[in-house]
One Martini backbone bead per residue (centre of mass of N, CA, C, O) as a GRO file, in nm:
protein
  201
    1UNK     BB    1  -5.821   5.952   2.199
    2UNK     BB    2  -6.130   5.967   2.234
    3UNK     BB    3  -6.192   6.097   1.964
    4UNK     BB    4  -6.143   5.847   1.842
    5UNK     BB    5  -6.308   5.660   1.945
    6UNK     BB    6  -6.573   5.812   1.853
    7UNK     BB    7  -6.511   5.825   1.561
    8UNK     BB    8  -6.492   5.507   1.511
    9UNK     BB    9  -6.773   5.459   1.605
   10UNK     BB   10  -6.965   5.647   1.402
   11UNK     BB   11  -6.916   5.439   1.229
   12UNK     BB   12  -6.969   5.215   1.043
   13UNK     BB   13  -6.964   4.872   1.030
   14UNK     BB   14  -6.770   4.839   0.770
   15UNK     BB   15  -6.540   5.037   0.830
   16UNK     BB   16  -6.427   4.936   1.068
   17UNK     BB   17  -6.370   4.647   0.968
   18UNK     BB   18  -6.164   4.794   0.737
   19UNK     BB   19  -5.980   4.906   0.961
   20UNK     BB   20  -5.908   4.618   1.132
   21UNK     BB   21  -5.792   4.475   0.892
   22UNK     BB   22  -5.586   4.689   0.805
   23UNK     BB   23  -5.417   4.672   1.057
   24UNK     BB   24  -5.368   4.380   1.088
   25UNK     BB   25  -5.212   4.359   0.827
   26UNK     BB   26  -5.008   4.563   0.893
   27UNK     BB   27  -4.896   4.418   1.163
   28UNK     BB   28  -4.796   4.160   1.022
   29UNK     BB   29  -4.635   4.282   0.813
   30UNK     BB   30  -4.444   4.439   1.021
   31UNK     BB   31  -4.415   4.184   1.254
   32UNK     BB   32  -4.474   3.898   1.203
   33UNK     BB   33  -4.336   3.826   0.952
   34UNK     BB   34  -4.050   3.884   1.045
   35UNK     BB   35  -4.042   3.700   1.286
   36UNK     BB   36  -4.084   3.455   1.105
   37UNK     BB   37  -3.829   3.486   0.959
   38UNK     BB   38  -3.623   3.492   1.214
   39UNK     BB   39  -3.743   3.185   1.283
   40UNK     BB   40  -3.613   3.057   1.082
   41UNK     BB   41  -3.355   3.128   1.034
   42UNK     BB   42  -3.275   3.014   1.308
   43UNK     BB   43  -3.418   2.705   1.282
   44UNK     BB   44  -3.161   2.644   1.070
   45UNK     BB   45  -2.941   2.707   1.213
   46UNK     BB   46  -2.994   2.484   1.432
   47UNK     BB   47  -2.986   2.266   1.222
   48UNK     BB   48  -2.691   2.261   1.126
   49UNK     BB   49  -2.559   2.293   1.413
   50UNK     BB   50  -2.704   1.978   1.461
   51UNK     BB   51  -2.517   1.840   1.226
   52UNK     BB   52  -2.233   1.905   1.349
   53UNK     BB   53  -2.255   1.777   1.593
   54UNK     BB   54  -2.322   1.498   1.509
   55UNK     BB   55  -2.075   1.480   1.294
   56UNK     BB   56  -1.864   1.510   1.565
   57UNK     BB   57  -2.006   1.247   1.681
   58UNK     BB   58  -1.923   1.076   1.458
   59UNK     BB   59  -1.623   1.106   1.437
   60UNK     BB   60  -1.541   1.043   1.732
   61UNK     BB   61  -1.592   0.721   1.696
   62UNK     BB   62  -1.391   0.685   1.443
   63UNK     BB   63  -1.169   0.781   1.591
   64UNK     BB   64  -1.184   0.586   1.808
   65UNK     BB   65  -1.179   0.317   1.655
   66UNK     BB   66  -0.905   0.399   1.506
   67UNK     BB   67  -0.746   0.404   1.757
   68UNK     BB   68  -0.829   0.108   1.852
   69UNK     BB   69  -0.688  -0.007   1.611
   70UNK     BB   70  -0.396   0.097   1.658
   71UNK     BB   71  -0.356   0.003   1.966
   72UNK     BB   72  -0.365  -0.304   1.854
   73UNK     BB   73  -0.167  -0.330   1.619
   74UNK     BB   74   0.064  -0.217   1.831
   75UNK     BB   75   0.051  -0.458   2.000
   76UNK     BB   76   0.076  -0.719   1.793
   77UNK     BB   77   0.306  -0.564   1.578
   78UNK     BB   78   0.388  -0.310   1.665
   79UNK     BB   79   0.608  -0.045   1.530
   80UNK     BB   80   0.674   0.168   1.272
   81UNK     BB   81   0.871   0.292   1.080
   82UNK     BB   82   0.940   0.545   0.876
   83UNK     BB   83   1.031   0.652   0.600
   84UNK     BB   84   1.376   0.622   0.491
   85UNK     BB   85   1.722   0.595   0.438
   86UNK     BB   86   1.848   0.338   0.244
   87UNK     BB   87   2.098   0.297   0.414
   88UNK     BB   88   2.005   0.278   0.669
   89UNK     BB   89   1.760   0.045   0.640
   90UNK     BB   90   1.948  -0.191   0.517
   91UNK     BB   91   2.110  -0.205   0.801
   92UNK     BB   92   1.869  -0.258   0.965
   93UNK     BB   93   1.726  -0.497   0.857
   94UNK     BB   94   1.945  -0.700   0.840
   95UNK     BB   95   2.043  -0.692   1.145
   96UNK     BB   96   1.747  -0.796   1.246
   97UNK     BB   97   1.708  -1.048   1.104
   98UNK     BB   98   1.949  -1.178   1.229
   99UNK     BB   99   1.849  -1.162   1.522
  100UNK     BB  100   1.653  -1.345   1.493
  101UNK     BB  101   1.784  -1.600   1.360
  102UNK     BB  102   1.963  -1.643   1.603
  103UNK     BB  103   1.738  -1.624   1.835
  104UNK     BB  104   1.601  -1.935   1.700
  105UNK     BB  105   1.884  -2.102   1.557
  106UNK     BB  106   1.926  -2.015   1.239
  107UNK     BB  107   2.230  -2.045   1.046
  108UNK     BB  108   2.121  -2.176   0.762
  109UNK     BB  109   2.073  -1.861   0.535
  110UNK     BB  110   1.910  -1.686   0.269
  111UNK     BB  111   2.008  -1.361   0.126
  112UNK     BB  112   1.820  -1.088  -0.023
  113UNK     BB  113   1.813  -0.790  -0.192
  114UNK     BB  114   1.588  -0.543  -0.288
  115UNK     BB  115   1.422  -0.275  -0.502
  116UNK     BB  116   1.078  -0.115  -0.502
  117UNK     BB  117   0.797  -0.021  -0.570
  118UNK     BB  118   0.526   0.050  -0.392
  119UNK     BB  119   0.296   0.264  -0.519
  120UNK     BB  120   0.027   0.360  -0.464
  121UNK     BB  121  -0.149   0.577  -0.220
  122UNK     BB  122  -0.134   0.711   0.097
  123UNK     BB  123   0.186   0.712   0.103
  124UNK     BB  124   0.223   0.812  -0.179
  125UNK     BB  125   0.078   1.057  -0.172
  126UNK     BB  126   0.236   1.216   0.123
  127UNK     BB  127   0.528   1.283   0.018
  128UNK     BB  128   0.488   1.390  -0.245
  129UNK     BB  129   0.638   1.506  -0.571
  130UNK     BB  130   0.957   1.424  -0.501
  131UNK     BB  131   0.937   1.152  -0.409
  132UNK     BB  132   0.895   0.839  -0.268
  133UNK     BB  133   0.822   0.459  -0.204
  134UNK     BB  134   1.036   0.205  -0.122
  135UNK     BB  135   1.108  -0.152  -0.126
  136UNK     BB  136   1.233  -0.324   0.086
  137UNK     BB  137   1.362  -0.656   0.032
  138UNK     BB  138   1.442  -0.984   0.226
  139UNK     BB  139   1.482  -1.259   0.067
  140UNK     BB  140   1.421  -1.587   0.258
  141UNK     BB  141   1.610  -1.873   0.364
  142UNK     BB  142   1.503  -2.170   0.539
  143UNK     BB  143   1.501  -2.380   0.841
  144UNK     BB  144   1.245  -2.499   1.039
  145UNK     BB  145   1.042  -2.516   1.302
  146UNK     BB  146   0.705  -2.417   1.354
  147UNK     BB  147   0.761  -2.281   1.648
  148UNK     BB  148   1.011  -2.094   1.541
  149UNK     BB  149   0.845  -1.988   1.296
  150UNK     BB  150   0.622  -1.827   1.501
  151UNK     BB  151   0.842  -1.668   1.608
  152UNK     BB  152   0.976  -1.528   1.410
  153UNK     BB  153   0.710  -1.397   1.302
  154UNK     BB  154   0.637  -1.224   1.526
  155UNK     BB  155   0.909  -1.073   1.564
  156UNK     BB  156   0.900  -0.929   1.283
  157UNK     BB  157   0.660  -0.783   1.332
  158UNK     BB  158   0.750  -0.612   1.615
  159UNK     BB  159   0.979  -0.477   1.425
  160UNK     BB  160   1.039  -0.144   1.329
  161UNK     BB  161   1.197  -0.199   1.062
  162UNK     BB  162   0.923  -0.372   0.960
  163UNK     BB  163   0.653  -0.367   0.789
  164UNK     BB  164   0.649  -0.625   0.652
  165UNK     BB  165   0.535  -0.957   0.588
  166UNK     BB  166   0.488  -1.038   0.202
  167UNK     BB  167   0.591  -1.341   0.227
  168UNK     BB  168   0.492  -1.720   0.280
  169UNK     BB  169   0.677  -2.015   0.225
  170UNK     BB  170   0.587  -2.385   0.326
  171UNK     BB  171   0.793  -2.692   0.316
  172UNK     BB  172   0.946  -2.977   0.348
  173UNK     BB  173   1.198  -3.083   0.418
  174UNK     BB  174   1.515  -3.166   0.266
  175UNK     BB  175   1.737  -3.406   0.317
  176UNK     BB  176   1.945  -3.503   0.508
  177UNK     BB  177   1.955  -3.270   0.753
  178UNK     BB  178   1.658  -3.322   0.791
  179UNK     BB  179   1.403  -3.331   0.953
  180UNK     BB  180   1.079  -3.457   1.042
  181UNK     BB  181   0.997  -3.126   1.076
  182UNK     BB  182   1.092  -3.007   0.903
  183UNK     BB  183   1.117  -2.669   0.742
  184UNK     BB  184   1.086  -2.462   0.405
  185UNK     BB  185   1.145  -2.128   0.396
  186UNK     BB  186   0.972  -1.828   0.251
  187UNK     BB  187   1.056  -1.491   0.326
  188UNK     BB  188   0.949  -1.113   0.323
  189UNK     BB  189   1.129  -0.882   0.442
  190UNK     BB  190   0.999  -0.504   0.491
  191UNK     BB  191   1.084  -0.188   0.407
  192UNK     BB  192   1.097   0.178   0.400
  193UNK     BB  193   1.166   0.415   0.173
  194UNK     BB  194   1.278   0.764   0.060
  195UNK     BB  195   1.318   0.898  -0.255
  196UNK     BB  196   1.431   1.093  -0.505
  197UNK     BB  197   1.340   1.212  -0.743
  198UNK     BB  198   1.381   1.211  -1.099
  199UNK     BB  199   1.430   1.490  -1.264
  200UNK     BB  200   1.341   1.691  -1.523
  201UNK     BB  201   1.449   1.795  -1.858
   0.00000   0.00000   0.00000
């Protein structure tokens, strides 16, 4: 180690600096350059990492936002029974419909019932390509007052028999037997059923 350190220094002085230079690039190309690039890698990784970490805490706000809007409208509107058996859903729209009428004082009302197709969307989406979703549709006329319509009006959100009210038209009753403040109502309270599609020939 002497003799090199000897050699070393006997040496002119542009040679040791070419030599020095020499080393130090070697040194670099050899342990920093992969070091830097190892930390680069890292760094990448880092970053990518700390990207999903984020959008998973994102996600997370969204998720609870969506959970606090579902236990919302489920205080305010009640559960909704997912699609079922055509004929099991229509005698309990029917069923649930009458008792809501029934304890509001309502005696006589007509009703009809339809079913249409649901359309696009996500739940038509969601039951698959055998499938499909349509609306059964139970069409109100009847008489009563302000109070009791919106009482009516609550209890029909409220039933899981019922998905949705479709439409609402209210206006003055008339006719001999109306009182002072009778209204006459129209409307649609609907079920979801499921369909087996016709296979095709």
């Amino acid at each position: 180690m002497n003799a090199l350190i000897a050699y070393f220094q006997s040496l002119p002085r542009v040679a040791r600096w070419v030599l020095m230079a020499g080393a130090a690039i070697a040194f670099y190309f050899s342990a920093v350059e992969p070091a830097l690039d190892q930390v680069a890698k890292l760094n990448t990784q880092g970053d990518v990492r700390a990207a999903r970490l984020l959008g998973y805490a994102g996600d997370a706000t969204e998720r609870e936002e969506a959970r606090r809007t579902i236990t919302t409208g489920v205080r305010k509107f009640g559960q909704i029974q997912s699609p079922g058996d055509p004929r099991e859903r229509s005698v309990a729209l029917s069923r649930r419909v009458s008792e809501i009428l029934e304890k509001h004082s309502v005696r006589d009302h007509t009703s009809t019932v339809r079913e249409t197709p649901l359309g696009p969307g996500p739940l038509a989406t969601a039951v698959g390509n055998d499938f499909r979703i349509d609306r059964l549709v139970n069409d109100l006329q009847f008489d009563t007052t302000p109070e009791r319509l919106s009482a009516i009006l609550a209890d029909l959100e409220r039933a899981p028999e019922i998905a949705a009210v479709s439409k609402l038209q209210v206006r003055s009753a008339t006719g001999k037997d109306a009182g002072p403040r009778s209204l006459r109502v129209s409307l649609a309270a609907e079920a979801w059923v499921l369909q087996r599609k016709a296979r095709s020939r």
